[in-house]
CHARMM-style PDB file with segment names, atoms N, HN, CA, C and O in Angstrom:
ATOM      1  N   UNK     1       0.849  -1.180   0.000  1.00  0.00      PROA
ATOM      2  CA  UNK     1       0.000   0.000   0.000  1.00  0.00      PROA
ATOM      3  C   UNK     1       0.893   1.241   0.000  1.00  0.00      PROA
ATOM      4  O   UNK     1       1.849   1.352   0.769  1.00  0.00      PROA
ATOM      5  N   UNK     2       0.553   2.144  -0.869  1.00  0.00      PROA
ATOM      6  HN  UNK     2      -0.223   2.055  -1.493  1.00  0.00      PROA
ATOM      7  CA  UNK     2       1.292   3.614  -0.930  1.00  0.00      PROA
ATOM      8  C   UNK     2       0.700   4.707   0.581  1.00  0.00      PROA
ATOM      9  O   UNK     2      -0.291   5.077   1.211  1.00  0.00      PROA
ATOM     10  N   UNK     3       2.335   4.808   0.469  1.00  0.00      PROA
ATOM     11  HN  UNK     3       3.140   4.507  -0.043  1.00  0.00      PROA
ATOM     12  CA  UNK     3       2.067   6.171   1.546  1.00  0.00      PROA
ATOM     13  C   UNK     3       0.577   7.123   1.323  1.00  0.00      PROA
ATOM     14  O   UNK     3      -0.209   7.447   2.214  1.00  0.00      PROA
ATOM     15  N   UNK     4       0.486   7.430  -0.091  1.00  0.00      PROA
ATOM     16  HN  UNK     4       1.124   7.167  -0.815  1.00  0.00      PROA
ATOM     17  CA  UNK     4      -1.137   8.229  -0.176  1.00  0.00      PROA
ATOM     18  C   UNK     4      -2.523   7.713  -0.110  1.00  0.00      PROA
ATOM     19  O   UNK     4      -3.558   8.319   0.165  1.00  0.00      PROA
ATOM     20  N   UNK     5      -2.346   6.543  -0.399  1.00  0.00      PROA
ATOM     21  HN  UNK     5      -1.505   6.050  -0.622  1.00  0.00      PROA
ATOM     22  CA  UNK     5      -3.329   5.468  -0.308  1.00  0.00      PROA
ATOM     23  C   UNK     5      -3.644   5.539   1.470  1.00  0.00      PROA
ATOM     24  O   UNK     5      -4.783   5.767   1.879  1.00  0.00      PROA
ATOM     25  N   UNK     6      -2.344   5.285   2.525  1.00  0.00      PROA
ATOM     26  HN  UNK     6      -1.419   5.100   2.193  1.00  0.00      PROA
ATOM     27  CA  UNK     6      -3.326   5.006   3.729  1.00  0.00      PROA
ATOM     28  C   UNK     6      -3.517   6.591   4.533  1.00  0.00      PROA
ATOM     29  O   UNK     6      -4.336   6.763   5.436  1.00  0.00      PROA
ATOM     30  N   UNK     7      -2.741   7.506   4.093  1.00  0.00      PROA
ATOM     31  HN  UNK     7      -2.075   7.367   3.360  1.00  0.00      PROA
ATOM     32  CA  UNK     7      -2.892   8.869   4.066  1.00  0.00      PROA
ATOM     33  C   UNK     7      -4.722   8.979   4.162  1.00  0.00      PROA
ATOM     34  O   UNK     7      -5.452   9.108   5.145  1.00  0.00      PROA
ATOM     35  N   UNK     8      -5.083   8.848   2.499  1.00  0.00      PROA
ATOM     36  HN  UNK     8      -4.490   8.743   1.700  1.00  0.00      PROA
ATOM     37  CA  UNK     8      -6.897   8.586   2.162  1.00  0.00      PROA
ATOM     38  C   UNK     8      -7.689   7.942   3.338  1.00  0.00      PROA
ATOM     39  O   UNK     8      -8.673   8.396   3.923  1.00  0.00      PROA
ATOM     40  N   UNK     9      -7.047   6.820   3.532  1.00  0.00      PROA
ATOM     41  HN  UNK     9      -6.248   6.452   3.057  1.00  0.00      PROA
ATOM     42  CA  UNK     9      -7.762   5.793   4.137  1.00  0.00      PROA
ATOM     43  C   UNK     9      -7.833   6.547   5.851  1.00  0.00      PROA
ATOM     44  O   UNK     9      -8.930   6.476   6.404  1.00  0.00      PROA
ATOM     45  N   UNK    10      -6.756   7.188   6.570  1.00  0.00      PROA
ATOM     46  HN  UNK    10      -5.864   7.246   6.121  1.00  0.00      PROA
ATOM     47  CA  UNK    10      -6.840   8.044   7.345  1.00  0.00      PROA
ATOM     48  C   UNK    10      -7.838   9.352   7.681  1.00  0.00      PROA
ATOM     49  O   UNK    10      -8.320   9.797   8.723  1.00  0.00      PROA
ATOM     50  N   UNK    11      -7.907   9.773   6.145  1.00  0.00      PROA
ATOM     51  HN  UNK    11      -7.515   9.411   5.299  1.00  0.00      PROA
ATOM     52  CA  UNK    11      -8.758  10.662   6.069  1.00  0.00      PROA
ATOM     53  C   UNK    11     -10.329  10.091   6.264  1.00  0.00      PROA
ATOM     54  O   UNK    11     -11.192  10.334   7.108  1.00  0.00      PROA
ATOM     55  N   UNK    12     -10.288   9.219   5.087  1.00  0.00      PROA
ATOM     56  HN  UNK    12      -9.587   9.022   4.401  1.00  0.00      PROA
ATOM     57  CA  UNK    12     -12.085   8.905   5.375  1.00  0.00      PROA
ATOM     58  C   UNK    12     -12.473   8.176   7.212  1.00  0.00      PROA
ATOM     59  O   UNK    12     -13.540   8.340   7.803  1.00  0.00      PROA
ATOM     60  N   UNK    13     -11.302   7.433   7.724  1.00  0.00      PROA
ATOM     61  HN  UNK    13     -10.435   7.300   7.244  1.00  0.00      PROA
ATOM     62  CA  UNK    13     -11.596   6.902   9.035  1.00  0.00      PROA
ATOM     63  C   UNK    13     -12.010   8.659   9.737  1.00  0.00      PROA
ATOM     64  O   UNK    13     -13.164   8.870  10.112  1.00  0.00      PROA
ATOM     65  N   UNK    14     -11.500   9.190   9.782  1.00  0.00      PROA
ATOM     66  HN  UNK    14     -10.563   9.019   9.478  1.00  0.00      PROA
ATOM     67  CA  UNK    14     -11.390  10.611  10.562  1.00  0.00      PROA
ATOM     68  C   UNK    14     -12.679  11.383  10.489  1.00  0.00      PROA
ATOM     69  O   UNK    14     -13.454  11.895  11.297  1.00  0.00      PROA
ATOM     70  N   UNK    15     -12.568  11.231   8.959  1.00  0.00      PROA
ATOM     71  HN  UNK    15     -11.939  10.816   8.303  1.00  0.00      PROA
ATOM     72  CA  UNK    15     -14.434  11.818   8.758  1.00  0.00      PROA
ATOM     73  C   UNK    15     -15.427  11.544   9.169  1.00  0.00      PROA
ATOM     74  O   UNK    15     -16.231  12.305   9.707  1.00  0.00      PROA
ATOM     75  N   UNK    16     -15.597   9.642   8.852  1.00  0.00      PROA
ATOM     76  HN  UNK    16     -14.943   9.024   8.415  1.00  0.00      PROA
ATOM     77  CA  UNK    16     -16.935   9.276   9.820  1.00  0.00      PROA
ATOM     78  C   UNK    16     -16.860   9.658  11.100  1.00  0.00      PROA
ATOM     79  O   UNK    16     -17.714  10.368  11.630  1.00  0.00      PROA
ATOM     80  N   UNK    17     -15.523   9.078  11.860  1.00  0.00      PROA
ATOM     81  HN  UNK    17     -14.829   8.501  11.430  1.00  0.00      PROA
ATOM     82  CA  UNK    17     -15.971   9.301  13.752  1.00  0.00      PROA
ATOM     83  C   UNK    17     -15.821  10.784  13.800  1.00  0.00      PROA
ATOM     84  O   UNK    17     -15.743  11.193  14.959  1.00  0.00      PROA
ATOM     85  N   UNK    18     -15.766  11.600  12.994  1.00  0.00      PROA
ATOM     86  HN  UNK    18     -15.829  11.268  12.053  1.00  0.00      PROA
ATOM     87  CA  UNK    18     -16.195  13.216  13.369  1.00  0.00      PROA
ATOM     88  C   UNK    18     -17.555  13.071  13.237  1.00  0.00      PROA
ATOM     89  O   UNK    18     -18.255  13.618  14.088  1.00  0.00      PROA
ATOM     90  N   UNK    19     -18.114  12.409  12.292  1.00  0.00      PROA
ATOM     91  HN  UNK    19     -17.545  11.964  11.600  1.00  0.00      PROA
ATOM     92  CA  UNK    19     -19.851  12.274  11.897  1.00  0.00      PROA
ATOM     93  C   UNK    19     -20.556  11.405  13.140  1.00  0.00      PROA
ATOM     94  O   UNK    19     -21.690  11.715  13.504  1.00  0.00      PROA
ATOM     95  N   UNK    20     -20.079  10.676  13.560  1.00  0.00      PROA
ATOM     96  HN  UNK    20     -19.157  10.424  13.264  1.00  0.00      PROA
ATOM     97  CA  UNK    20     -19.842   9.825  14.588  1.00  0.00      PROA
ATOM     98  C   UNK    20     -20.517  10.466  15.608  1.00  0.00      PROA
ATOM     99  O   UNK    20     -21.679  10.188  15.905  1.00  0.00      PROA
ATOM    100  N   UNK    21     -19.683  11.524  16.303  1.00  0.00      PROA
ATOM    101  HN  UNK    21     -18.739  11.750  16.062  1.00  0.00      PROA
ATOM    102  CA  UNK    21     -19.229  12.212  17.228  1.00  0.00      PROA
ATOM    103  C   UNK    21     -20.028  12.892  17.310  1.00  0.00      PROA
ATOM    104  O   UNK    21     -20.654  12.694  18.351  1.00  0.00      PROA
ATOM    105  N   UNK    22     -20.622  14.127  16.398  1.00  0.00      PROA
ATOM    106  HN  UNK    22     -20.114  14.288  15.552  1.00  0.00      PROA
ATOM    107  CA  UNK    22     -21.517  14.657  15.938  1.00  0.00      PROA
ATOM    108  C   UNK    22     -22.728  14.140  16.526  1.00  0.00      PROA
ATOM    109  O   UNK    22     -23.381  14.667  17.427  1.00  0.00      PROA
ATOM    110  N   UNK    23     -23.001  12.881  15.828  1.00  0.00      PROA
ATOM    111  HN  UNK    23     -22.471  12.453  15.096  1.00  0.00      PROA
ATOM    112  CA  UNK    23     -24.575  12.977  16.044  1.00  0.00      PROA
ATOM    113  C   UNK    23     -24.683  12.173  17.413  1.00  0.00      PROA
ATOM    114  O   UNK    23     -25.761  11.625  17.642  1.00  0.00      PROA
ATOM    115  N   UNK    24     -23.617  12.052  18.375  1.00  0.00      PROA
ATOM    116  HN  UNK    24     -22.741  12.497  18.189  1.00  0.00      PROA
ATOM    117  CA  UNK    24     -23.795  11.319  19.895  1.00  0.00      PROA
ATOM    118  C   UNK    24     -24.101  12.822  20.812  1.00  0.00      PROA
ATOM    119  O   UNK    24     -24.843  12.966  21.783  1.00  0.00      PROA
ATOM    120  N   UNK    25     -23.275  13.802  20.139  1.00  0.00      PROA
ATOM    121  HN  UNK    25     -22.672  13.685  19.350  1.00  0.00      PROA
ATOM    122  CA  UNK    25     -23.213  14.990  20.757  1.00  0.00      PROA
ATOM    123  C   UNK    25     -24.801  15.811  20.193  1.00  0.00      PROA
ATOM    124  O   UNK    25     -25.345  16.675  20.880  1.00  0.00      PROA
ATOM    125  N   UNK    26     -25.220  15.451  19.173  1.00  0.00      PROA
ATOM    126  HN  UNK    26     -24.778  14.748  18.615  1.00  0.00      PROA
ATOM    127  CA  UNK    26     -26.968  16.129  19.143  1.00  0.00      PROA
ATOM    128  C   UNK    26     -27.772  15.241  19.922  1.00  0.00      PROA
ATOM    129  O   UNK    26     -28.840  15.738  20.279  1.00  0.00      PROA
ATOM    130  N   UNK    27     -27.556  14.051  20.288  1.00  0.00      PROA
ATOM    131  HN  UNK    27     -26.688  13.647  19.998  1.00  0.00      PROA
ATOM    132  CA  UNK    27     -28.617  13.182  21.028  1.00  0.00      PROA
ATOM    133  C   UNK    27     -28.348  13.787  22.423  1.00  0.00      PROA
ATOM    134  O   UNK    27     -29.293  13.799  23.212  1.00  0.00      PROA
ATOM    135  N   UNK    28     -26.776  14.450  22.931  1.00  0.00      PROA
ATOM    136  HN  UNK    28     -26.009  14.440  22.290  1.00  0.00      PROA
ATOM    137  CA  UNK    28     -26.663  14.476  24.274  1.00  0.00      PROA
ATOM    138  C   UNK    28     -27.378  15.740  24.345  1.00  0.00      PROA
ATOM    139  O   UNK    28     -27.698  16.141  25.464  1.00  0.00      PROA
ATOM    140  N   UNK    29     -27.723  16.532  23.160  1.00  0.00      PROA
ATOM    141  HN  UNK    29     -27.463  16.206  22.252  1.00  0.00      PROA
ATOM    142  CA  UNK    29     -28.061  18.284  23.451  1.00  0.00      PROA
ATOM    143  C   UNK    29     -29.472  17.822  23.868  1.00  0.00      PROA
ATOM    144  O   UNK    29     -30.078  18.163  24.883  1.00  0.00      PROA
ATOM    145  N   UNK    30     -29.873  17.000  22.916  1.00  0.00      PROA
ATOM    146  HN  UNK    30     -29.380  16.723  22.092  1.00  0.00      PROA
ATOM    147  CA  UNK    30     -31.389  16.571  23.150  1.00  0.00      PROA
ATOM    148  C   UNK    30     -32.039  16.318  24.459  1.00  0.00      PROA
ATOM    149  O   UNK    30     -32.941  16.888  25.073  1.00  0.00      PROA
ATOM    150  N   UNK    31     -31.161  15.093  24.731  1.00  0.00      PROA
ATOM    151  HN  UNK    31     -30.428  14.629  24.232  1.00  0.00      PROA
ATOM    152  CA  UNK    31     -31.452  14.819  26.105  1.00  0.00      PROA
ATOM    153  C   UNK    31     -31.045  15.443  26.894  1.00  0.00      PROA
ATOM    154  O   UNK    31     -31.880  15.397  27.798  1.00  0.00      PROA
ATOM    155  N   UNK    32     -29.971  16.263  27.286  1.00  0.00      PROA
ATOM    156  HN  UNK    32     -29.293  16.301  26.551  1.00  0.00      PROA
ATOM    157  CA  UNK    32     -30.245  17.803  28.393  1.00  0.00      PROA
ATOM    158  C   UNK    32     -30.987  18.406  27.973  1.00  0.00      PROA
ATOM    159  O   UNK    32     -31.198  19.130  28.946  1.00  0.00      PROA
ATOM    160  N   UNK    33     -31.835  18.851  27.005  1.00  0.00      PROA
ATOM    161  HN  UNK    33     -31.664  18.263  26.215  1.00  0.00      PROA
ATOM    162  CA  UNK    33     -32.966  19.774  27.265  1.00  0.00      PROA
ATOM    163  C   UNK    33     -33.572  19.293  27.450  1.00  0.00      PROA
ATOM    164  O   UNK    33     -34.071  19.816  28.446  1.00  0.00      PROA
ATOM    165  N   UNK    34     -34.553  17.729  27.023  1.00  0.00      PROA
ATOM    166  HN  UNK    34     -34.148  17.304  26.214  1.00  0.00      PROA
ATOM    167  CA  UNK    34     -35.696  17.271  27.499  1.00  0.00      PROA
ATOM    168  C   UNK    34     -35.422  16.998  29.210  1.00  0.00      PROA
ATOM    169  O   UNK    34     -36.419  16.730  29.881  1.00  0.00      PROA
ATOM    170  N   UNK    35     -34.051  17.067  29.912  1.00  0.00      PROA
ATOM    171  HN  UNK    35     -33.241  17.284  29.367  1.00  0.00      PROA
ATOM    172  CA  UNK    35     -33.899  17.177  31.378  1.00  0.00      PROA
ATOM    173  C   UNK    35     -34.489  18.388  32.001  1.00  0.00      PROA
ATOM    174  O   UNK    35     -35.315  18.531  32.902  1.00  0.00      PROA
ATOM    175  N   UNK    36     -33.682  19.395  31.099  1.00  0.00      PROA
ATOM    176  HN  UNK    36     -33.010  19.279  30.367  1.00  0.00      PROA
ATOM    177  CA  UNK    36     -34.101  20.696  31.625  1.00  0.00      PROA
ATOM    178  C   UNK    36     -35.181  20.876  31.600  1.00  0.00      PROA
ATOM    179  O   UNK    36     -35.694  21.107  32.695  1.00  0.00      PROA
ATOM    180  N   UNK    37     -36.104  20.870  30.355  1.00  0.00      PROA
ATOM    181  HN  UNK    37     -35.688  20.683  29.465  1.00  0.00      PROA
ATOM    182  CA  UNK    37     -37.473  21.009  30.498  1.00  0.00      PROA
ATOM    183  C   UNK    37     -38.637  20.435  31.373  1.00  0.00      PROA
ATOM    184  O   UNK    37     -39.670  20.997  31.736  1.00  0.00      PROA
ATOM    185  N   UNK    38     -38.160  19.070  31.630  1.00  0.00      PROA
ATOM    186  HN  UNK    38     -37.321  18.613  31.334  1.00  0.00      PROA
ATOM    187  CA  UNK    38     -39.250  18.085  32.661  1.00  0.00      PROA
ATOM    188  C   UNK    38     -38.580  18.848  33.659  1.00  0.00      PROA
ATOM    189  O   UNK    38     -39.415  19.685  34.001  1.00  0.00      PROA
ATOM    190  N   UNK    39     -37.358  19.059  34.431  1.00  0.00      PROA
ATOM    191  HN  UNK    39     -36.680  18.379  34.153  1.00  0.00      PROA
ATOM    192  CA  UNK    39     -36.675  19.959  35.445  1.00  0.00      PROA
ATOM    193  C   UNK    39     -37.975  21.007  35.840  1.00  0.00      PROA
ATOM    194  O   UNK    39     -38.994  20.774  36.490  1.00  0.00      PROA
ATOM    195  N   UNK    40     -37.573  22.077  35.267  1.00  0.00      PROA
ATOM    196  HN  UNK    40     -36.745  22.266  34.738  1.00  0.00      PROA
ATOM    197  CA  UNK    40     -38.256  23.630  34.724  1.00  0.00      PROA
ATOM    198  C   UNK    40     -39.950  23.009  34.924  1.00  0.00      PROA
ATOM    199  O   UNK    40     -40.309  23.328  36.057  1.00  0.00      PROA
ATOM    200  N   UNK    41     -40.720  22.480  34.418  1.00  0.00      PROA
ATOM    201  HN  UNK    41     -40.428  22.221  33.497  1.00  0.00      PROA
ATOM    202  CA  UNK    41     -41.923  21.748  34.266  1.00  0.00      PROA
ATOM    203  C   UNK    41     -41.767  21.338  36.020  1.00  0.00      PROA
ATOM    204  O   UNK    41     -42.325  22.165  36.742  1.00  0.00      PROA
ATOM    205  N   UNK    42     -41.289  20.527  36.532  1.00  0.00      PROA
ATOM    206  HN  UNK    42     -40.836  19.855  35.946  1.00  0.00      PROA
ATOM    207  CA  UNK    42     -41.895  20.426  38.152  1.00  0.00      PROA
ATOM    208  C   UNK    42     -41.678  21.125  38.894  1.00  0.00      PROA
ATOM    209  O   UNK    42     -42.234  21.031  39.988  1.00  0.00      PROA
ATOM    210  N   UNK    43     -40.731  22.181  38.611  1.00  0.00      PROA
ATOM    211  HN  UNK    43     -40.279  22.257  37.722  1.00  0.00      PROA
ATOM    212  CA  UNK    43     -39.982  22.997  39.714  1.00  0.00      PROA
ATOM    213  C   UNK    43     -41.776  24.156  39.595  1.00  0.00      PROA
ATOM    214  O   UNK    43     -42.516  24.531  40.505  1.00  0.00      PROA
ATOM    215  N   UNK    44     -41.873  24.394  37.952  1.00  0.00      PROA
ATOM    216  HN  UNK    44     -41.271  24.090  37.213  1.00  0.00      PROA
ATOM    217  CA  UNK    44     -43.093  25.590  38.213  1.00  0.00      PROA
ATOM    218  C   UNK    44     -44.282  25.280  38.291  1.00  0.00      PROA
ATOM    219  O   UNK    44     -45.071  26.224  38.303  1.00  0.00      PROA
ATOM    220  N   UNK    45     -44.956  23.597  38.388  1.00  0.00      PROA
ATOM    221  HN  UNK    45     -44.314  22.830  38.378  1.00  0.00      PROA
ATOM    222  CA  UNK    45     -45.768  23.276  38.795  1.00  0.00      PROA
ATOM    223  C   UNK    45     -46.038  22.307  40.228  1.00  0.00      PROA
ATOM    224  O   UNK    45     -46.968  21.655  40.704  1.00  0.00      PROA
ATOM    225  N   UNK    46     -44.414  22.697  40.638  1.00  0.00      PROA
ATOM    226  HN  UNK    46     -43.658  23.226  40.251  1.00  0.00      PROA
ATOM    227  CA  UNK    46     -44.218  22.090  42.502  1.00  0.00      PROA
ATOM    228  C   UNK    46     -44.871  20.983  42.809  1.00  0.00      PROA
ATOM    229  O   UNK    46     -45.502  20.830  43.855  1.00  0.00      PROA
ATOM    230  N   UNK    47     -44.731  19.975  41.723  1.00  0.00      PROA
ATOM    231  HN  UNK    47     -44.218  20.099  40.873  1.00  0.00      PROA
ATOM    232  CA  UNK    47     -44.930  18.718  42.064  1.00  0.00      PROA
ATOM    233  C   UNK    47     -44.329  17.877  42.707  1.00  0.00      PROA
ATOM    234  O   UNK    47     -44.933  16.949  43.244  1.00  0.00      PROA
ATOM    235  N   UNK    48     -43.253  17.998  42.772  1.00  0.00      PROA
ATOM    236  HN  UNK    48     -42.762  18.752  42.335  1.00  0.00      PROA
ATOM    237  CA  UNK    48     -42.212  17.302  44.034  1.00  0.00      PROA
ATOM    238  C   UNK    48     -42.489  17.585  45.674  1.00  0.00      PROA
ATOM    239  O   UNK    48     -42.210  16.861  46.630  1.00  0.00      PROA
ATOM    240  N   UNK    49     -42.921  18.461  45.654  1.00  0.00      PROA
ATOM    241  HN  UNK    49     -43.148  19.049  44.878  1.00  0.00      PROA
ATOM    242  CA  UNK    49     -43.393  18.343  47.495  1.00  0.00      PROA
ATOM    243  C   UNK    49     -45.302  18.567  47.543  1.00  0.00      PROA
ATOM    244  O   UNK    49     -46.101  18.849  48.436  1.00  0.00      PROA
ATOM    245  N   UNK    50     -45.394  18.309  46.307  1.00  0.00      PROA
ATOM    246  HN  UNK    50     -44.744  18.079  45.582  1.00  0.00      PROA
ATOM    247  CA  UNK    50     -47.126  18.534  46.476  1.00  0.00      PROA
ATOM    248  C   UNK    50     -47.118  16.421  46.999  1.00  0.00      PROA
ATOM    249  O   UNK    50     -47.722  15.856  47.911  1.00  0.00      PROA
ATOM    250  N   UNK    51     -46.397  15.988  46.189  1.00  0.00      PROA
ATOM    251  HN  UNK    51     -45.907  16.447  45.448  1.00  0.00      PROA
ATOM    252  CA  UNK    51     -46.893  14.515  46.173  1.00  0.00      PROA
ATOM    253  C   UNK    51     -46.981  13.994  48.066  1.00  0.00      PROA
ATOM    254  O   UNK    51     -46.467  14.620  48.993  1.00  0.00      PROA
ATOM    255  N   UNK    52     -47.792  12.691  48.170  1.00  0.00      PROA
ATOM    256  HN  UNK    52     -48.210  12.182  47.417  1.00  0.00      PROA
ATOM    257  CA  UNK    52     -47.990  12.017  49.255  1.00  0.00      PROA
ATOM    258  C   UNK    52     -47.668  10.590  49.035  1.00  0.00      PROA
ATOM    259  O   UNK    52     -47.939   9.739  48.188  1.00  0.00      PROA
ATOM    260  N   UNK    53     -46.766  10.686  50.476  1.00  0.00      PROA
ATOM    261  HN  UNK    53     -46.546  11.377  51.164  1.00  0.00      PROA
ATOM    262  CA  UNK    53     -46.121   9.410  50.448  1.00  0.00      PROA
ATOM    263  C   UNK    53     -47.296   8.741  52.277  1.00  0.00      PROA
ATOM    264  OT1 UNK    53     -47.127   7.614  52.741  1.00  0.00      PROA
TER     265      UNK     53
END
């Protein structure tokens, strides 16, 4: 195999796990806001100390 050949082959590995990376890091944005929001959601409808145990 030529030096430019695994050069390429470097490149395309690099690209996907940036694409990779990417879309683990939009699922994590996702899921901190759907935290924040259910968060925000009990804190302003004070369901945590309304409940009975």
């Amino acid at each position: 195999m030529e030096p430019a050949e695994i050069i390429d082959l470097i490149r395309i590995c690099r690209r996907r796990h940036i694409a990779v990376q990417s879309a683990h890091t939009d699922v994590n944005i996702r899921a901190v806001k759907k935290l924040v929001s259910v968060t925000q959601y009990v804190i302003e409808n004070d369901l945590y100390s309304s409940q009975r145990y």
